[in-house]
Each structure stands twice: as structure tokens, then as C-alpha cells.
C-alpha positions in Angstrom: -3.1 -8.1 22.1 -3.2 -10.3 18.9 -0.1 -11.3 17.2 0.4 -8.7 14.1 0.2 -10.0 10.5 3.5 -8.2 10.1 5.8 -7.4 12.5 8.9 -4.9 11.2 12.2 -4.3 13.3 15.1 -2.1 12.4 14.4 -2.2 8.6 17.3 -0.6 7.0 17.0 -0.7 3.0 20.7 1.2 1.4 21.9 0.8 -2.2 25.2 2.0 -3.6 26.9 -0.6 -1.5 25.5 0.8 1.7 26.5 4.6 0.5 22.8 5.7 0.2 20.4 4.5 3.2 16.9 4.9 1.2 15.2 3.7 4.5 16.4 4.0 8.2 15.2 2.6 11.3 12.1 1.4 10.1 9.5 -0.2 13.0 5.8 -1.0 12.5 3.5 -3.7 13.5 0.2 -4.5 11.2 -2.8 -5.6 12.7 -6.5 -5.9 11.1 -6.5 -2.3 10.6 -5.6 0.5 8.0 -2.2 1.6 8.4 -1.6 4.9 6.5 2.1 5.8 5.4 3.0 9.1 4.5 5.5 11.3 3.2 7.5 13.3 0.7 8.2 11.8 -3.1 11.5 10.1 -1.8 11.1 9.3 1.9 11.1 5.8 1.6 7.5 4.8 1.9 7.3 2.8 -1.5 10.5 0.7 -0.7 9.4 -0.3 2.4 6.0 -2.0 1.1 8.6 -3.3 -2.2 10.8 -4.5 0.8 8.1 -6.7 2.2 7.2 -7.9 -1.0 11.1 -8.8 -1.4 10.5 -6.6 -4.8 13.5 -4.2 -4.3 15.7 -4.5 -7.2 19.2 -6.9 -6.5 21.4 -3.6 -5.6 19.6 -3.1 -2.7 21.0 -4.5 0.7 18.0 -4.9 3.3 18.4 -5.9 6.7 16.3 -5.9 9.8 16.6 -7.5 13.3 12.7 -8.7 12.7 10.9 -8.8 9.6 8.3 -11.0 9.9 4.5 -12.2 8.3 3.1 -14.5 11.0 5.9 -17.2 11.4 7.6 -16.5 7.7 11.0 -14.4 8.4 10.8 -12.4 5.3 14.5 -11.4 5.3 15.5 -15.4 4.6 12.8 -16.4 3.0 13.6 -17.6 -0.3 12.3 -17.2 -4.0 10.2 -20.3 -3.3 8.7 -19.0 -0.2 7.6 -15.7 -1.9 6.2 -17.1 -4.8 3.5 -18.8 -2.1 3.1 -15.7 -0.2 3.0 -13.0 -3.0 -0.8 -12.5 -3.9 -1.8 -15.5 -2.1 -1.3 -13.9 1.3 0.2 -10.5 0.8 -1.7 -8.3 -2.2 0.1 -5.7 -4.3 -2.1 -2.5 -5.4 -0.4 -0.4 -7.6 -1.0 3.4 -8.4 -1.4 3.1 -12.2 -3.2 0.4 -13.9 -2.0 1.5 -17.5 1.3 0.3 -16.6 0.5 -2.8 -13.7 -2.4 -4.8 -16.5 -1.0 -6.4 -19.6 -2.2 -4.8 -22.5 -2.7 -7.5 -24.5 -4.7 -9.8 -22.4 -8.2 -9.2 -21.6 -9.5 -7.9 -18.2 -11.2 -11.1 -17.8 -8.1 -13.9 -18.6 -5.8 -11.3 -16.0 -8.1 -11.9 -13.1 -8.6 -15.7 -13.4 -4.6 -16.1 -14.3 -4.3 -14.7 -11.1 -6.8 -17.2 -9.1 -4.9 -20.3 -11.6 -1.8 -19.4 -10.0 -2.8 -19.7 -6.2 -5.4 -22.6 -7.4 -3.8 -24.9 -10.5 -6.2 -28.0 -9.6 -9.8 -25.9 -10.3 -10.9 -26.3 -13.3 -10.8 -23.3 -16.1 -14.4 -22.7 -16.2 -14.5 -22.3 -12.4 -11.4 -20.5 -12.5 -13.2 -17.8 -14.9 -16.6 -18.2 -12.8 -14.7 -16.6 -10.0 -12.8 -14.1 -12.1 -16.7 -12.4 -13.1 -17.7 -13.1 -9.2 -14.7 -10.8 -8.4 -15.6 -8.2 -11.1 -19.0 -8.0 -9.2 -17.6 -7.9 -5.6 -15.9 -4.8 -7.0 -19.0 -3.0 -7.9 -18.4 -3.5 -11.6 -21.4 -3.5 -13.9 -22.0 -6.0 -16.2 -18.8 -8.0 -15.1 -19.3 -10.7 -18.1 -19.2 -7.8 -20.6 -15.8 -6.0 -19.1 -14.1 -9.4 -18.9 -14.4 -9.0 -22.4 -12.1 -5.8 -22.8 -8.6 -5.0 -23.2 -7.0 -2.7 -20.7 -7.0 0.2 -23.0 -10.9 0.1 -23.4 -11.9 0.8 -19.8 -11.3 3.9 -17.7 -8.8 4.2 -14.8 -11.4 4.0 -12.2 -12.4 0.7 -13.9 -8.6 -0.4 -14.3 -7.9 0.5 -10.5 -11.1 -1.9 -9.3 -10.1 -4.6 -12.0 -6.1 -3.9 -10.3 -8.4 -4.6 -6.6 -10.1 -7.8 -8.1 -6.9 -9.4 -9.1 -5.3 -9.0 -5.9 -8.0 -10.3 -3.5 -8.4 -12.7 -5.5 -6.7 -15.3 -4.5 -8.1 -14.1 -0.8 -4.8 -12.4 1.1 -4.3 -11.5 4.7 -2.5 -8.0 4.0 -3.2 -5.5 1.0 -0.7 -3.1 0.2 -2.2 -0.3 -1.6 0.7 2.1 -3.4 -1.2 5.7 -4.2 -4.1 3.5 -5.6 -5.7 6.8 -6.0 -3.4 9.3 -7.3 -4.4 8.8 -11.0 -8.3 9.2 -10.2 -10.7 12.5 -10.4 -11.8 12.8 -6.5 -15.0 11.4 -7.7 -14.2 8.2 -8.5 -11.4 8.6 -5.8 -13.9 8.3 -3.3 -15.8 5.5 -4.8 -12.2 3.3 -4.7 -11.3 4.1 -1.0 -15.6 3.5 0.3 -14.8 0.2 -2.1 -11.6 -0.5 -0.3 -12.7 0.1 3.0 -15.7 -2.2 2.9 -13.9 -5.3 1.8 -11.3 -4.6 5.1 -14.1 -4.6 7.0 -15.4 -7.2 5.5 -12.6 -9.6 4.8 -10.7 -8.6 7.6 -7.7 -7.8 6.4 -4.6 -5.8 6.9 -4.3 -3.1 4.9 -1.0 -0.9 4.4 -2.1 2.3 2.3 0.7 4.4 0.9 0.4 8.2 0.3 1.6 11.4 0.0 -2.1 13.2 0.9 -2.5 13.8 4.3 -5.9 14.3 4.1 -6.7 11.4 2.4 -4.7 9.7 5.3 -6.4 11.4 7.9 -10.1 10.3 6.9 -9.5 6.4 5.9 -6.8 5.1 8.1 -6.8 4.0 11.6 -3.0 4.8 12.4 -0.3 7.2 10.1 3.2 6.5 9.9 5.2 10.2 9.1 8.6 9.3 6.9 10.9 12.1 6.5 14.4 10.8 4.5 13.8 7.0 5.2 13.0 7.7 8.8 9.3 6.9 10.7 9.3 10.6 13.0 6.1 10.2 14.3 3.3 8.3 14.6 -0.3 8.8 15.2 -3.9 7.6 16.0 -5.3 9.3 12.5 -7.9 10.9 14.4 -5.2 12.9 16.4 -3.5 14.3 13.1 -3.9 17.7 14.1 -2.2 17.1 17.5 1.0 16.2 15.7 4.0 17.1 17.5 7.3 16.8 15.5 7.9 19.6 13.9 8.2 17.7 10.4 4.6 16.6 11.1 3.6 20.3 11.6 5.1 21.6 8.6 3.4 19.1 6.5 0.0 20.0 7.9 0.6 23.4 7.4 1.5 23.4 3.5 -2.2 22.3 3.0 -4.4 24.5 1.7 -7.5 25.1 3.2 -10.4 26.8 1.0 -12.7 28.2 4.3 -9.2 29.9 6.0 -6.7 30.5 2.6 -3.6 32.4 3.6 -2.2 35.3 1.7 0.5 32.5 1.4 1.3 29.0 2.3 4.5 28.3 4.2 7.2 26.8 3.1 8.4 23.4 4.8 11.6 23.9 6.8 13.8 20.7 7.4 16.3 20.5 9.9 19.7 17.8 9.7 19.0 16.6 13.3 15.5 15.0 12.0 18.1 12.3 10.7 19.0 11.4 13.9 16.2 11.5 15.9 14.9 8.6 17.8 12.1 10.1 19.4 9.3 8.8 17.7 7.9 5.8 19.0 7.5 2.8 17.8 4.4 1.7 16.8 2.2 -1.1 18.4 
């Protein structure tokens, strides 16, 4: 087996002076493969990719017995140390481009910033060469032209490929991808997650995508995490969704509608305390 791009032990992420545990228990390895996180609004998923990041805000006390990218322990690693791996190694996709682009910089000056960052020796008209090259590798037409516009003049399918462009870039290892399609009509939905799925494949990259739809989950990821109150309960080839076996897992399943088979009326999710507690799930590879 390769050695994984990230390697988490024992994440534990609590604010209120260790009062409230927002994460619990956390162990994953990435390799060069989609890793699908999923779970209720509030289960932790978000803080975990933050954590990695070292985005959480200065309440919050993290601490893991591993929490590694390649050979960089993330839990000492300081300010200086992030700055080199943030975007340059480890990419950041946000769910809402509205509120991740500046509004007041055009599409065009946001991407190359990004790429003058990583790269301050290349000149500024290479810099902007490879700013249009990435509008293109996004599938966006007439890149010169969109360079052109301010956030607020393209759509949010646009803004979410321009959000992809910036973050790969400056050519990372690992793309975390928060809901990157939870403000999209299905349509252009799909187009973002064929998009994103090529340049994996392509690039070879790790690729942590967080969501709340399970379907979604099911059809582009390799592996699913299930977090219920900060805790992984189960995890799962995504092929073998349906062959869940933690009762959390079930329920969640369940709740989906289904348009061939509708039920006179979906069920309701029961949770039980003891899913707090419980170490069965194993860790994944």
C-alpha cells in the first residue's frame, strides 16, 4: 500500500474550553481517490476539512495522536508552514462563490493572484497567461472575455468553476471540496462533479468531497465516511451504500425519497445516545 496524502488519528476538535466536542474520534487515511464525507448539518464534517486546513477559529482546541500530510505534522505546524501548504498543496472549494470571490476584483486578477502567491518570481504576463489556461481547463468559454468580469456578472455554475480554477491552480496534491454543489440546479450540478472528476483522474489527486446527499455520495466517490454528532459510525466502499449496517446509516438511506417506489410516508430518523459511544466502526484504510 502507498503512503496516504493524509493520514488522520484520533482527531478530537471541542470549543467552549473542551465543554462541547464538535468532532470525536475522528480516523481517515486519503489516498489518490474520492473520499466522500457525509452527514447531518452539525455532525462535524466541515470542521474536520477546516481542521486540516488549520482554519478553525482560535476557540477551538484540536488534538490528534496523528495528523499528518506526507511528512508535515499538521497539529505543530506553524503559521509559516501553512501559508506553503494552503493552496499550494492542499486546495479549498467552497459551497458558495458569492461569498468565497472578492467582489471587487475581476475573475481574471483572482485566479492569477492565486498562481502569484505560490509563484512570486514569474512574470505578470505569464502569471495572467496561466490564469486564462486555467479558465479553459475548466471548460469555460471564451476564458479572455470572463477574465474580464466581476463576480457578480457570471452565474454560480460559472463562479463555482472559476472557485475550481483558483484552487488547482497553483497544482495541489489534495482538493477539499465543501458542498461545491449545493447552490447549483442539478444540471449544472452534474456538469461541476463530470468536471471534477476528470481533473482527479487526470491530475491525480486526493480529493475529500463533503456532503450531506447521499446519493450524490453514492455515484462519485470511491469510499464514504458516515458522521453522526462528530463521530465516523461507518464506513463504506460507495458501491456497497446500500449494504450499510449501523443503524444511523440505515436511517439515512431510508429518509430518501424515491420517485419509482414513493411511500405513503417517509420515516423519520431515530437516533439513539449509545451511537456516542460506539467504537464499532472501523477505521478506515
Amino acid at each position: 500500500m502507498t503512503e496516504p496524502l493524509i493520514d488522520i488519528r484520533n482527531l478530537e476538535i471541542a470549543y467552549g474550553g473542551g465543554h462541547m466536542r464538535a468532532v470525536r474520534g475522528v480516523s481517515f487515511a486519503l489516498g489518490q481517490e474520492k473520499l466522500g464525507i457525509v452527514g447531518e448539518s452539525g455532525s462535524g464534517k466541515s470542521t474536520v476539512g477546516r481542521a486540516i486546513m488549520k482554519l478553525l477559529p482560535p476557540t477551538a482546541m484540536v488534538s490528534a495522536e496523528r495528523m499528518a500530510f506526507h511528512d508535515i505534522d499538521l497539529i505543530k505546524a506553524d503559521e509559516r508552514t501553512m501559508m506553503a501548504v494552503r493552496g499550494r498543496r492542499i486546495g479549498l472549494i467552497l459551497q458558495d462563490p458569492k461569498y468565497s470571490l472578492n467582489p471587487v476584483m475581476r475573475i481574471g486578477e483572482q485566479i492569477a493572484e492565486t498562481y502569484r502567491f505560490h509563484h512570486p518570481k514569474v512574470s505578470a504576463k505569464r502569471t495572467y497567461g496561466q490564469a486564462l489556461d486555467m479558465l479553459e481547463a475548466v471548460q469555460i468559454r471564451d476564458p479572455e472575455r470572463v477574465a474580464r468580469l466581476y463576480p457578480h456578472e457570471i452565474s454560480g455554475g460559472m463562479g463555482q468553476r472559476v472557485m475550481i480554477a483558483m484552487m488547482l491552480i497553483a497544482e495541489p496534491e489534495v482538493l477539499i471540496a465543501d458542498e461545491p454543489t449545493s447552490a447549483l440546479d442539478v444540471t449544472v450540478r452534474l456538469e461541476i462533479l463530470a468536471l471534477l472528476d476528470e481533473l482527479v483522474s487526470r491530475r491525480n489527486l486526493g480529493l475529500i468531497f463533503i456532503s450531506h446527499d447521499l446519493n450524490l455520495i453514492r455515484n462519485f466517490c470511491d469510499r464514504v465516511l458516515i458522521m453522526y454528532a462528530g463521530r465516523v459510525v461507518e464506513v463504506l466502499e460507495a458501491r456497497d451504500l446500500d449494504k450499510a449496517k449501523h443503524p444511523y446509516t440505515q436511517g439515512l438511506l431510508a429518509s430518501l425519497p424515491r420517485i419509482e417506489d414513493p411511500p405513503a410516508r417517509l420515516p423519520i430518523l431515530k437516533r439513539d445516545p449509545a451511537w456516542l459511544n460506539d467504537l464499532t466502526a472501523e477505521t478506515p484504510r
